[in-house]
C-alpha beads as a LAMMPS data file, in Angstrom:
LAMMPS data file: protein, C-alpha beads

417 atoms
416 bonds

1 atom types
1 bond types

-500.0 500.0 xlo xhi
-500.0 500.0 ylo yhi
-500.0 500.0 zlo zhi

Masses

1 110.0

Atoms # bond

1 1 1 307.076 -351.327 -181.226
2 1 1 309.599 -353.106 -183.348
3 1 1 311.056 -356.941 -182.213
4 1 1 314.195 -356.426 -180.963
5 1 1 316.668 -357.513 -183.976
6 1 1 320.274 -357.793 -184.063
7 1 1 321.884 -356.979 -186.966
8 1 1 325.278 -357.764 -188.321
9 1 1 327.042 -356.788 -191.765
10 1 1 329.537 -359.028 -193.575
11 1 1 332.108 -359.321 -196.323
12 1 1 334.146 -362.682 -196.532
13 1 1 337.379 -360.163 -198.025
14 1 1 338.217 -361.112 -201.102
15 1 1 338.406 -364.822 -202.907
16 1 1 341.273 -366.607 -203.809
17 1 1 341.053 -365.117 -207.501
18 1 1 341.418 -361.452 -205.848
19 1 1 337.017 -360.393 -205.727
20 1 1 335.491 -359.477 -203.401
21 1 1 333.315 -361.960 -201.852
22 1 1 329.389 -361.724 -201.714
23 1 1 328.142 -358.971 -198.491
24 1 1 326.246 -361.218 -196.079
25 1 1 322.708 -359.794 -194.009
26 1 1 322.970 -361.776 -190.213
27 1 1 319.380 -360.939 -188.535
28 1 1 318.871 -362.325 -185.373
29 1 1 314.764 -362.086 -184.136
30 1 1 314.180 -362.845 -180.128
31 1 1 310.680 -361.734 -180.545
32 1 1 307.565 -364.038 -179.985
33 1 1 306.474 -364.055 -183.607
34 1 1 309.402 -364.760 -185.378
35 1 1 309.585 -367.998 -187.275
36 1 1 312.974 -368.767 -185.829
37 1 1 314.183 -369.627 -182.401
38 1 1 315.657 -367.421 -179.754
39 1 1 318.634 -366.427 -180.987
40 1 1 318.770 -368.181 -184.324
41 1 1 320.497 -366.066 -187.492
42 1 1 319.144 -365.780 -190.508
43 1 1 321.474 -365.126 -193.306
44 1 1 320.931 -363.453 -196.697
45 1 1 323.298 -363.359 -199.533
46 1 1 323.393 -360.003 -200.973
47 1 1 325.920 -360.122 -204.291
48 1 1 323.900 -357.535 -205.708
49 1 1 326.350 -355.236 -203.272
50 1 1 326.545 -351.500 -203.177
51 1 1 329.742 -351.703 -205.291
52 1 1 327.433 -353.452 -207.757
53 1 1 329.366 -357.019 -207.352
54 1 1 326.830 -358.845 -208.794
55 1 1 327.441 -357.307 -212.835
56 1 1 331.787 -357.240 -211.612
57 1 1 332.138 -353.337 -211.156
58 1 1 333.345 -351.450 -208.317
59 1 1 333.224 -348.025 -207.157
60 1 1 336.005 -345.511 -208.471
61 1 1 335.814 -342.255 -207.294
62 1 1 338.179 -339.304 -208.302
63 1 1 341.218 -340.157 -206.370
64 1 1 340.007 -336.617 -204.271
65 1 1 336.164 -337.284 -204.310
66 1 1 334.255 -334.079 -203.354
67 1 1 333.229 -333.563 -199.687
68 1 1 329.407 -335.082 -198.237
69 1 1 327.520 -333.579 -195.513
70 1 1 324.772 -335.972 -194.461
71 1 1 321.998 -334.394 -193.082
72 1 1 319.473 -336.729 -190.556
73 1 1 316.302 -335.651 -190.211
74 1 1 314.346 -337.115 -186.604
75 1 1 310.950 -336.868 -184.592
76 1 1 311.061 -338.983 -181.358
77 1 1 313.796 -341.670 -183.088
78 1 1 315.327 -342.276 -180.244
79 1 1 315.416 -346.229 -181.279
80 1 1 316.481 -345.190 -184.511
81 1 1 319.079 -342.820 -183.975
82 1 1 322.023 -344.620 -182.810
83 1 1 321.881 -347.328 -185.584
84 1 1 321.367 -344.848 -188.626
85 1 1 324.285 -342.808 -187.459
86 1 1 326.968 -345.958 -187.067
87 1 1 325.962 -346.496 -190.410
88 1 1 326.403 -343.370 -191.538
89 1 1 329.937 -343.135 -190.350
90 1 1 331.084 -345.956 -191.075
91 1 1 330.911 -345.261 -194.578
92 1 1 333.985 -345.061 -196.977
93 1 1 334.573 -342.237 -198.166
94 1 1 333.749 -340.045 -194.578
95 1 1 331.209 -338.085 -195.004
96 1 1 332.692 -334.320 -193.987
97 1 1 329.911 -333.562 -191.501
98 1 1 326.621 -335.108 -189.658
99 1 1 323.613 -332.550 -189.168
100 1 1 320.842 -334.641 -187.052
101 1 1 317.857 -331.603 -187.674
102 1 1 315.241 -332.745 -184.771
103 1 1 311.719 -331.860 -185.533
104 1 1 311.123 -330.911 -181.789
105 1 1 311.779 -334.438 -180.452
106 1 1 310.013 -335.340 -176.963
107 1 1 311.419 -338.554 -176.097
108 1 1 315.569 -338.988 -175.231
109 1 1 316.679 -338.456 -179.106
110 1 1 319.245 -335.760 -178.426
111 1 1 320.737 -338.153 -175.647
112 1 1 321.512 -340.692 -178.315
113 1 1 323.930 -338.166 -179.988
114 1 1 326.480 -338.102 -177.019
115 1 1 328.739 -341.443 -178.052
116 1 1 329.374 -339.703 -181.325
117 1 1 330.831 -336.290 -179.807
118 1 1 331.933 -333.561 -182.206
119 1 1 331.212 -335.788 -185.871
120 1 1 327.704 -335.281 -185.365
121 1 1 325.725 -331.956 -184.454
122 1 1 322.638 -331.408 -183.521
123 1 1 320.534 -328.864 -185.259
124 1 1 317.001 -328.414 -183.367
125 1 1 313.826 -327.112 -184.651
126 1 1 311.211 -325.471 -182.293
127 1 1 308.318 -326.755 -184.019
128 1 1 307.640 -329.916 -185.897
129 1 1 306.179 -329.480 -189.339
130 1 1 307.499 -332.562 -191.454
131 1 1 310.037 -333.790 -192.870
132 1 1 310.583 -330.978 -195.404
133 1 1 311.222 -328.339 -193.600
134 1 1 313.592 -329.997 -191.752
135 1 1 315.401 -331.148 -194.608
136 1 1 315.225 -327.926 -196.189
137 1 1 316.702 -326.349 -193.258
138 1 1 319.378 -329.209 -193.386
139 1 1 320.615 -328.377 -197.531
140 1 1 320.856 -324.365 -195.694
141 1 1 322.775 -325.079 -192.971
142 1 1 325.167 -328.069 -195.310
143 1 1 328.706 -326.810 -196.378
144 1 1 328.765 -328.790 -199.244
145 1 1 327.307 -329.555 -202.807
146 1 1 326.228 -333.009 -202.388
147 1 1 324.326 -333.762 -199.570
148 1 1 323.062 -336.942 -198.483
149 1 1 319.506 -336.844 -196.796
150 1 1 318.475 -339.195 -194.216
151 1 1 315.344 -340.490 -192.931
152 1 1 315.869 -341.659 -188.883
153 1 1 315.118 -345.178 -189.505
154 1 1 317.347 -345.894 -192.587
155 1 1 320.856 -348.138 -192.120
156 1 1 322.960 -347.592 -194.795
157 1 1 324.897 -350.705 -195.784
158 1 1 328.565 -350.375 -196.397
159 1 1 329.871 -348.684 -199.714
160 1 1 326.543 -347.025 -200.102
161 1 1 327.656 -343.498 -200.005
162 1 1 330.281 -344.318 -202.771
163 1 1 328.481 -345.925 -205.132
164 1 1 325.473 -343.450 -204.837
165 1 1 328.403 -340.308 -205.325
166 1 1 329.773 -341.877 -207.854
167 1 1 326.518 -341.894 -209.676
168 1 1 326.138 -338.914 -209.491
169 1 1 329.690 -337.863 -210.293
170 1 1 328.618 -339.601 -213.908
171 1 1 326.071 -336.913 -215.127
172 1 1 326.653 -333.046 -214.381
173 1 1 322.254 -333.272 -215.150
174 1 1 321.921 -334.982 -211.827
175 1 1 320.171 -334.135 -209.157
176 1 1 319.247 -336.892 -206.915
177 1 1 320.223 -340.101 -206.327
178 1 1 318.567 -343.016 -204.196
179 1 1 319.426 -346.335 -203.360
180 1 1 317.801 -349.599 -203.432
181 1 1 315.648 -349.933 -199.614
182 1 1 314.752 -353.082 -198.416
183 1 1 312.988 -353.880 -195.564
184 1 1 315.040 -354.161 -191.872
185 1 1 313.110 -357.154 -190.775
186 1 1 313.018 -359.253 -194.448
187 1 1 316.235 -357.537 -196.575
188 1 1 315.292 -359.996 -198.572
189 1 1 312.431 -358.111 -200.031
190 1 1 312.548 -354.358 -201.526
191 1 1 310.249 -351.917 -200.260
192 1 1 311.063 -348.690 -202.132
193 1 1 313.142 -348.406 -205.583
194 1 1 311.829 -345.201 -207.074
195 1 1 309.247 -344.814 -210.036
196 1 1 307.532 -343.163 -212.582
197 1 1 304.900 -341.001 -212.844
198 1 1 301.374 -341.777 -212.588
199 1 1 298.482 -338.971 -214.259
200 1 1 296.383 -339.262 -211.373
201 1 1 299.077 -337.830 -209.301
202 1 1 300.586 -341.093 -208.135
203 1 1 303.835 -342.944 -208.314
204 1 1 303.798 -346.068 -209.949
205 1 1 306.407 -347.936 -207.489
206 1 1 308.962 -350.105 -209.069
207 1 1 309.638 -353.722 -207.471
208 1 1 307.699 -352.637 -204.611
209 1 1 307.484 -355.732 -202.226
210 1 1 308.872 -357.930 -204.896
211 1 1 312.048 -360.317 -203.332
212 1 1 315.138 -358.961 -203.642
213 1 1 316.710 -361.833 -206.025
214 1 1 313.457 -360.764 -208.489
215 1 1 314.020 -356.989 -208.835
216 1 1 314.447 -355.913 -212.181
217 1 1 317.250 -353.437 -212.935
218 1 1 321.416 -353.210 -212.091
219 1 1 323.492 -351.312 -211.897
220 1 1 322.464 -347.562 -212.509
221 1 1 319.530 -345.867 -213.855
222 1 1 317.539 -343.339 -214.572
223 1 1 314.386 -343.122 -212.797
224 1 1 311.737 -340.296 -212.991
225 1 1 310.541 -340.592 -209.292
226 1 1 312.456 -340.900 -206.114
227 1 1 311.383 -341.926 -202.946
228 1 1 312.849 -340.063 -199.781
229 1 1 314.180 -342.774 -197.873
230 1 1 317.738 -342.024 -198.230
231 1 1 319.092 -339.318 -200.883
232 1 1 321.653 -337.844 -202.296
233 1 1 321.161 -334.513 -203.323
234 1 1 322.759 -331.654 -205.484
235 1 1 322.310 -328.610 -202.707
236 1 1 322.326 -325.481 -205.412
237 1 1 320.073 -327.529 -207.851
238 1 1 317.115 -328.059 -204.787
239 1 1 317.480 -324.846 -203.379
240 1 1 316.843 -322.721 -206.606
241 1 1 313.903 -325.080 -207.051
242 1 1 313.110 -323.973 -203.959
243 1 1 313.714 -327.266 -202.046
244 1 1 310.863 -329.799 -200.867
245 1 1 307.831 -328.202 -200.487
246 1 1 306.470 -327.772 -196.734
247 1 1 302.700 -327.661 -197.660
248 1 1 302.550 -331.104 -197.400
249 1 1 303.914 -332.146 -194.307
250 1 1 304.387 -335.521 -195.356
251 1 1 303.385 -337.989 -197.966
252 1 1 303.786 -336.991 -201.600
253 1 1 306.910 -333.958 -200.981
254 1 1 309.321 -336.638 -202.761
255 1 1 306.784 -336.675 -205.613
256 1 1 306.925 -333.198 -205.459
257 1 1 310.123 -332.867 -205.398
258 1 1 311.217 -335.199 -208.699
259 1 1 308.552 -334.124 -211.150
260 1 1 310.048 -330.678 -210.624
261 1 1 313.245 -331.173 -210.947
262 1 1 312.302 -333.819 -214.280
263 1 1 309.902 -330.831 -215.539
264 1 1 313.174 -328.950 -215.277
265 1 1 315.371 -331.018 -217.533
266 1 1 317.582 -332.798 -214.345
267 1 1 317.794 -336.164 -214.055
268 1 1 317.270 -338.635 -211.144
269 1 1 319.347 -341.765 -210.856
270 1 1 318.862 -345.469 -208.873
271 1 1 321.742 -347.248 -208.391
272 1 1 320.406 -350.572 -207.765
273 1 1 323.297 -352.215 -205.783
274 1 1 323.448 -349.659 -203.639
275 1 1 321.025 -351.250 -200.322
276 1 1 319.583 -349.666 -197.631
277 1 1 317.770 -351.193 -194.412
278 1 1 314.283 -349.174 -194.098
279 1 1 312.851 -349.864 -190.781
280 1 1 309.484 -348.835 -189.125
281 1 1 308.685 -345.613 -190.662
282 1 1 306.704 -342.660 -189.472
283 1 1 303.943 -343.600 -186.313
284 1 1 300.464 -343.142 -186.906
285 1 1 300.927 -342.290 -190.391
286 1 1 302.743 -345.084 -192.255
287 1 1 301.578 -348.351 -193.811
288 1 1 302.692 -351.785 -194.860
289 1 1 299.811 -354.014 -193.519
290 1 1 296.829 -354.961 -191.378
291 1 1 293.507 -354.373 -190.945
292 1 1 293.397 -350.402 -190.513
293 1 1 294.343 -347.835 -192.420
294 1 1 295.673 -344.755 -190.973
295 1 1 292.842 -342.137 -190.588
296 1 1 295.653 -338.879 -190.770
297 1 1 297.642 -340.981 -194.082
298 1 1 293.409 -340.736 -195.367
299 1 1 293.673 -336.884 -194.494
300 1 1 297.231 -336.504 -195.904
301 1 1 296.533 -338.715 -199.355
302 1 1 293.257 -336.886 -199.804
303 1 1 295.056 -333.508 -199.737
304 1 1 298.224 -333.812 -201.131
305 1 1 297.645 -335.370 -204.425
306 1 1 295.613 -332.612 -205.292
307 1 1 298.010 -330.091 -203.824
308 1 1 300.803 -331.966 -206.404
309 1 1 298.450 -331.735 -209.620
310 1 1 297.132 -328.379 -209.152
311 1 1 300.632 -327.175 -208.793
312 1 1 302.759 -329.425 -211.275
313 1 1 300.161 -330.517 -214.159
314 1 1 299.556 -328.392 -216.876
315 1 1 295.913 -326.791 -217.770
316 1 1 295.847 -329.173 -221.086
317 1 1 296.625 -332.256 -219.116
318 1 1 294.479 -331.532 -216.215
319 1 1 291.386 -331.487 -218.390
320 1 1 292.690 -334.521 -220.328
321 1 1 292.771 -336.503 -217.392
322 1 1 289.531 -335.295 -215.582
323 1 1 287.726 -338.703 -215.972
324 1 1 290.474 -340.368 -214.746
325 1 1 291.070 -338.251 -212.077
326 1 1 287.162 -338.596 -211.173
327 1 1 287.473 -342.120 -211.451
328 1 1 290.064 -342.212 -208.667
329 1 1 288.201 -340.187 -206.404
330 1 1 285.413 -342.168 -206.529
331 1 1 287.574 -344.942 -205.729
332 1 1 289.336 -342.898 -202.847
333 1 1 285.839 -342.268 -201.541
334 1 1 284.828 -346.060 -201.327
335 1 1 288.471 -346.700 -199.616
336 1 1 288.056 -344.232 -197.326
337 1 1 284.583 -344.958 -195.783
338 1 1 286.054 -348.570 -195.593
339 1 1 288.669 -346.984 -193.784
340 1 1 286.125 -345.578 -191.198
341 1 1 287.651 -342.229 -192.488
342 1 1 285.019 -340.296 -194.886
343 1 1 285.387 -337.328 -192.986
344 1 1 289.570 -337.483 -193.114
345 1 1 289.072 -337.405 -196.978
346 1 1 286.204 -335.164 -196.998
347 1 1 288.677 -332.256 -194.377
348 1 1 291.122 -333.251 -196.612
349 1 1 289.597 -332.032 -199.890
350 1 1 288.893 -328.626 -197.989
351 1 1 292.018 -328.156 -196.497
352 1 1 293.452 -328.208 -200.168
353 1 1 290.881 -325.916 -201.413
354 1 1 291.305 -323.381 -198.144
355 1 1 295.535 -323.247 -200.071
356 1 1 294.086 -322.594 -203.748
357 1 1 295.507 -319.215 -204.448
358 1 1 298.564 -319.750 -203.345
359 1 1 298.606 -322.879 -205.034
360 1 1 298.082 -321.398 -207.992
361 1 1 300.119 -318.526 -207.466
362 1 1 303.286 -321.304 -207.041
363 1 1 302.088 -323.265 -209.937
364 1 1 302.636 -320.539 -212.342
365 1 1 306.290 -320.346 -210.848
366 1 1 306.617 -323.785 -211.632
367 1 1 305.989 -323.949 -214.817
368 1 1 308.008 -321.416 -215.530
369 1 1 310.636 -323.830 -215.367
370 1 1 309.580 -326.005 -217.936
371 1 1 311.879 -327.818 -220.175
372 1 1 309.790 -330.818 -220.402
373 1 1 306.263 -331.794 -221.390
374 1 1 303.464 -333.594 -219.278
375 1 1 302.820 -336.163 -222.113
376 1 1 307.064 -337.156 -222.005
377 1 1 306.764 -337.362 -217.991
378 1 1 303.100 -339.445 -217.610
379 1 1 303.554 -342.545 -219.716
380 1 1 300.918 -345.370 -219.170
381 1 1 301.598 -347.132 -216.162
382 1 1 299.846 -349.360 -213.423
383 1 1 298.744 -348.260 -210.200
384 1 1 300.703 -350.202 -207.397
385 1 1 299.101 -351.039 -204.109
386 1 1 300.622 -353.519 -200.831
387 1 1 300.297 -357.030 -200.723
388 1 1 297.014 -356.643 -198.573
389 1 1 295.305 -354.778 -201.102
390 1 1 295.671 -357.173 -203.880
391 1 1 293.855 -359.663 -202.255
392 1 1 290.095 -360.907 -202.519
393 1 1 287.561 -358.456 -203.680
394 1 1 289.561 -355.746 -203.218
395 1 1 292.260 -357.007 -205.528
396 1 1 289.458 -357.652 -207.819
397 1 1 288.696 -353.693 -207.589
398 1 1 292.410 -352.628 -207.250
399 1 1 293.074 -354.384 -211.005
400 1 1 289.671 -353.181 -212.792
401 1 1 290.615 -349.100 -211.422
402 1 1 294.150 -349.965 -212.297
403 1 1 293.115 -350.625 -216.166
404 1 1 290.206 -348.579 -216.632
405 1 1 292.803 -345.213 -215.426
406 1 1 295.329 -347.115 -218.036
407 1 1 292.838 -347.146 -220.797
408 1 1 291.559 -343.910 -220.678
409 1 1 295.227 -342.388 -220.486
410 1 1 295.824 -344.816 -223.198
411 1 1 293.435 -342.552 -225.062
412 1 1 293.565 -339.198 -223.640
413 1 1 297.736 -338.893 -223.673
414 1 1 297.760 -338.105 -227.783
415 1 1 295.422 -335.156 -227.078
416 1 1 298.632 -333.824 -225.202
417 1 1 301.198 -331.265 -226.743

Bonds

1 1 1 2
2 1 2 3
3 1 3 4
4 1 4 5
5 1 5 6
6 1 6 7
7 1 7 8
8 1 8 9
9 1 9 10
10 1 10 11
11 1 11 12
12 1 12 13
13 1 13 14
14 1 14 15
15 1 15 16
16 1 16 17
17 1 17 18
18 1 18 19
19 1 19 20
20 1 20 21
21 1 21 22
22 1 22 23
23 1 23 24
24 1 24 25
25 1 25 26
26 1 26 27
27 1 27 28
28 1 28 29
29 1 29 30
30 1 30 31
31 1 31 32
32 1 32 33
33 1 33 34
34 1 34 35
35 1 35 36
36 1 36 37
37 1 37 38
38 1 38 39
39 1 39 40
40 1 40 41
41 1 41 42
42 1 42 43
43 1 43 44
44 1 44 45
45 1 45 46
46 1 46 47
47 1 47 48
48 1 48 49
49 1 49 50
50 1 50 51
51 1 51 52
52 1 52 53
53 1 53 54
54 1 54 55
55 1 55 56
56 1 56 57
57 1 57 58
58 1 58 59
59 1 59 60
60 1 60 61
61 1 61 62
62 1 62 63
63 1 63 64
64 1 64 65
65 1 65 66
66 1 66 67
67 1 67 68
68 1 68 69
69 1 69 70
70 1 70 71
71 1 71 72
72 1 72 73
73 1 73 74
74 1 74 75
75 1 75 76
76 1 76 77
77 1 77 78
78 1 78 79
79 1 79 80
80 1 80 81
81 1 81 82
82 1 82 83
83 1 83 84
84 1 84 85
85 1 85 86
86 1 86 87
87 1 87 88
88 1 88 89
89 1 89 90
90 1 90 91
91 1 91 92
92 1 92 93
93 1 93 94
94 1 94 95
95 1 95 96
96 1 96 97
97 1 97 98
98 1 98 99
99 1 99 100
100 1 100 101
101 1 101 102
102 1 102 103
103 1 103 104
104 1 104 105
105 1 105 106
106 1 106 107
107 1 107 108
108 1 108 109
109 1 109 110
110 1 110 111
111 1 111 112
112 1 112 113
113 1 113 114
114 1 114 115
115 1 115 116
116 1 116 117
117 1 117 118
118 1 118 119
119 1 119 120
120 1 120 121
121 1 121 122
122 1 122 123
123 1 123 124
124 1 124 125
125 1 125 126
126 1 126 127
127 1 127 128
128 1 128 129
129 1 129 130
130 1 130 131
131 1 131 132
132 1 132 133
133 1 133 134
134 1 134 135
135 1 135 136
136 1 136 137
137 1 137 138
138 1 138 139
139 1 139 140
140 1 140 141
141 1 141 142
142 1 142 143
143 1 143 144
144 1 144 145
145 1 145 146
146 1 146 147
147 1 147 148
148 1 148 149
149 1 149 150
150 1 150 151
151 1 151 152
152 1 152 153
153 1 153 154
154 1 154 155
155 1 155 156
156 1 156 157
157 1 157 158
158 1 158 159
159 1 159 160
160 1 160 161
161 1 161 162
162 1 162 163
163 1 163 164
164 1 164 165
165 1 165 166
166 1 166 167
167 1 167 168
168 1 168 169
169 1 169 170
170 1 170 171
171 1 171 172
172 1 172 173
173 1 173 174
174 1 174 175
175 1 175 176
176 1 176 177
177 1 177 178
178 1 178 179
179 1 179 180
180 1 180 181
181 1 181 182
182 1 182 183
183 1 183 184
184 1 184 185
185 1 185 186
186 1 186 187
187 1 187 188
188 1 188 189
189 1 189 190
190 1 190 191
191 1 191 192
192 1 192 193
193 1 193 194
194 1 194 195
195 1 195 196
196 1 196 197
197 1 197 198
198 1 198 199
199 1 199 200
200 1 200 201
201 1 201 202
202 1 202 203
203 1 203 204
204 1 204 205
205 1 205 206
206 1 206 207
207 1 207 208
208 1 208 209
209 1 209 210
210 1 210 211
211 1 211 212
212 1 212 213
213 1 213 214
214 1 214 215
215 1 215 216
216 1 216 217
217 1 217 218
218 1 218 219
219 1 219 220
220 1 220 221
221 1 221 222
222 1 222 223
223 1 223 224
224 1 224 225
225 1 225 226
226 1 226 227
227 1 227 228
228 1 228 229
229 1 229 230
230 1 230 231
231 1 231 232
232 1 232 233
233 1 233 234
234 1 234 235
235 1 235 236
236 1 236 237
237 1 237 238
238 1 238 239
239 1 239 240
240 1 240 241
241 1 241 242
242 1 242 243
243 1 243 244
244 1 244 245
245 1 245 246
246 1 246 247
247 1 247 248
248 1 248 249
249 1 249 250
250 1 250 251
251 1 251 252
252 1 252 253
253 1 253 254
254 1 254 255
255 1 255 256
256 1 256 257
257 1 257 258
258 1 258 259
259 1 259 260
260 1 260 261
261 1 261 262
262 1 262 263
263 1 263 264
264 1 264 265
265 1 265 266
266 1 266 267
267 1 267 268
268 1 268 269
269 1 269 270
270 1 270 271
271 1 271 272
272 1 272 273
273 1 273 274
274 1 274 275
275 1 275 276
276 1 276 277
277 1 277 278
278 1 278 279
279 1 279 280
280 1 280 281
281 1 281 282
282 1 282 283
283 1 283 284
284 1 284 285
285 1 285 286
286 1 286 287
287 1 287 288
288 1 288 289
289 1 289 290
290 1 290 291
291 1 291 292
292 1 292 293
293 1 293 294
294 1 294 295
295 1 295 296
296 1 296 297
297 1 297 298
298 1 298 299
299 1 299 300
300 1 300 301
301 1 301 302
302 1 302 303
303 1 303 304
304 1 304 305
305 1 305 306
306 1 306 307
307 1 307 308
308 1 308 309
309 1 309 310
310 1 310 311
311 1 311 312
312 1 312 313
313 1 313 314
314 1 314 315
315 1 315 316
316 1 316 317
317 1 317 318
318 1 318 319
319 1 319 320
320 1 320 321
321 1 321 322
322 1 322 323
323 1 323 324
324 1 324 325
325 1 325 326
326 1 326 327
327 1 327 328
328 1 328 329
329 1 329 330
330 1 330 331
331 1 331 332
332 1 332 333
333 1 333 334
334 1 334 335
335 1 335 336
336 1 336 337
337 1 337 338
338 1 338 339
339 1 339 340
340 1 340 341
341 1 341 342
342 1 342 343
343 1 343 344
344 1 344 345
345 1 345 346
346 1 346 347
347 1 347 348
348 1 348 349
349 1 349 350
350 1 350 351
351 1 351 352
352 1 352 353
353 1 353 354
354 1 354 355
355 1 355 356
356 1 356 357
357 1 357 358
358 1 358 359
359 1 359 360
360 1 360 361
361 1 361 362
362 1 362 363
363 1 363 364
364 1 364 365
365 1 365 366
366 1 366 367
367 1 367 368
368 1 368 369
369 1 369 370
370 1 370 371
371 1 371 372
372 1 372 373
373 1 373 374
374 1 374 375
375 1 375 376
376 1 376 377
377 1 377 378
378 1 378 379
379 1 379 380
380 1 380 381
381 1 381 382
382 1 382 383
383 1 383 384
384 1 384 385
385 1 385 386
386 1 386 387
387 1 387 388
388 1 388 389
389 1 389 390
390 1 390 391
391 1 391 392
392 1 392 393
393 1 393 394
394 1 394 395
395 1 395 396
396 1 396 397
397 1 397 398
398 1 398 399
399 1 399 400
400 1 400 401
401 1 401 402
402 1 402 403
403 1 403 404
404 1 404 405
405 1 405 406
406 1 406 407
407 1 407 408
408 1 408 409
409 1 409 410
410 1 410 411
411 1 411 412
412 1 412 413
413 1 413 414
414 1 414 415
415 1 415 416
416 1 416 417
């Protein structure tokens, strides 16, 4: 259960030399824990805005920018719903229509919709198999090219939407764009900015948990990963890649999703000023801290990776990257017995192998797209783990696997065509 939080979004207008003044983050806490009274406000100065403020740009759109449909994909957010949709329409420019796709919601979700009348329908599934379906189903059902995908418990900050479509105005290559998500209860600290590519099937997270006044990078850039927070999505481009892939459920689909669309020449922008508010995530399966780690995110991690290299990696870099990839199941192995999960990993190494002709049938599809190689896509990166795991012995452990993977790709990439 989330503390209840209050949450209020300022501009001071503009300053006596005509800018516009620095967006302000008011976050009230009443809960037990919080460091601050009842009541108190904490506020954080955001000038790195969405209309990038902090490097003097703005936003400028076509003086007709091209219609959004925003598509909202929800399991049992009831306490999500009405917040992310406010957002959502608050937004300048108006996003042309609001598809909430429901993954066959049991609590009050669809209730949550009725203050918002005609803007926003409701599009229900009768069976809930992710997030990627549901999206999916979302770009079919969209009217327009750009569509911006949801998660429940995102709240987009003001000017988001136009920054993000101007970004991807800038490129006809572009695919998807994301913004900048910090965390709802610290927006002073980033939780997902995209990333690149790591061989073992991984993304290597950019400023992940790093404070918001340390993140490296303005403006907008190119990143080879995107995380599925919020994103804004070319609809023809994803569809004749055949959208996000529902064999995962959840976990990795994003990861999926961008090495495809990088293997097939597009190109994936960040716009770094643009913020989002990323609350709770998914019950059960996500993790930020604490003492337990999920058995089903075990299950899910165990299975997916493997569904991603099988289907995305080349024969020549699979082989390159066997001791590496070895390496990290070991490692996977350890984690998950101290996870008082063996038998999560272990179901989900069989459950992968139970899909392997049809894996392999869609991995020859895939690379049948190719325009890029594995060796420009996998550079040498670190592995990137939460605060928790960096500590003690673990830590210890997290670092040595993190630069014994890095040394052996630093090796193995030249072998690569």
């Amino acid at each position: 259960m989330l503390p209840e939080r209050s949450l209020a979004l300022k501009s001071a207008g503009r300053t006596p030399a005509g800018e516009r003044a620095p967006l302000k983050v008011e976050c009230g806490r009443s809960d037990a824990e919080s460091p601050m009274r009842k009541g108190a406000v904490e506020t954080v100065d955001l000038e790195a805005g969405p209309f990038g403020w902090k490097s003097g740009g703005q936003v400028s759109l076509p003086v007709r920018s091209p219609p959004v449909s925003v598509v909202v994909v929800n399991y049992n957010g009831e306490h999500y719903l009405g917040e992310c949709l406010r957002a959502i329409l608050a937004q300048e420019p108006a996003p042309a229509e609001v598809l909430v796709v429901d993954n066959a919601s049991t609590d009050g979700s669809r209730a949550r919709l009725e203050p918002f009348g005609e803007r926003v329908r409701w599009l229900g599934l009768e069976r809930n198999e992710g997030p990627s379906p549901a999206r999916n189903h979302g770009l079919a059902q969209a009217a327009h090219e750009w569509v911006l995908l949801v998660d429940n418990d995102a709240v987009l900050m003001p000017g988001t939407l136009a920054a993000l479509l101007e970004a991807a105005l800038s490129s006809p290559d572009a695919a998807l764009v994301q913004p900048r998500s910090v965390f709802f209860d610290e927006p002073t600290r980033v939780h997902y900015d995209g990333g690149r590519f790591h061989y073992c099937g991984l993304i290597s997270l950019a400023n992940f948990y790093v404070p918001l006044s340390q993140a490296q990078g303005t403006g907008t850039l190119e990143r080879d990963c995107a995380v599925s927070v919020v994103l804004l999505a070319r609809r023809s481009t994803l569809l004749q890649l055949g959208g996000f892939e529902p064999r995962y459920f959840i976990l990795f689909e994003d990861l999926d999703l961008s090495y495809r669309l990088r293997l097939a020449g597009h190109t994936i922008f960040s716009v770094e000023d643009a913020l989002v508010l990323h609350k709770g995530g998914t019950g059960g399966i996500s993790f930020r801290k604490g003492p337990r780690y999920p058995a089903r995110r075990v299950f899910l991690h165990a299975r997916n990776r493997w569904i991603f290299l099988v289907r995305n990696l080349s024969l020549v870099t699979l082989l390159c990257a066997l001791p590496g990839l070895m390496l990290y199941e070991l490692a996977g192995f350890v984690f998950a017995l101290l996870a008082l999960a063996p038998h999560q990993w272990l179901l989900g190494k069989l459950d992968c192998l139970r899909m392997l002709p049809a894996l392999l049938s869609e991995r020859r599809r895939i690379q049948a797209t190719r325009r890029r190689s594995d060796r420009e896509l996998l550079p040498v990166v670190p592995l990137t783990v939460t605060p928790d795991a960096r500590r003690g012995l673990r830590g210890v452990a997290e670092r040595a696997l993190s630069a014994a993977l890095s040394a052996w790709w630093h090796l193995a990439r030249i072998l690569l065509p």
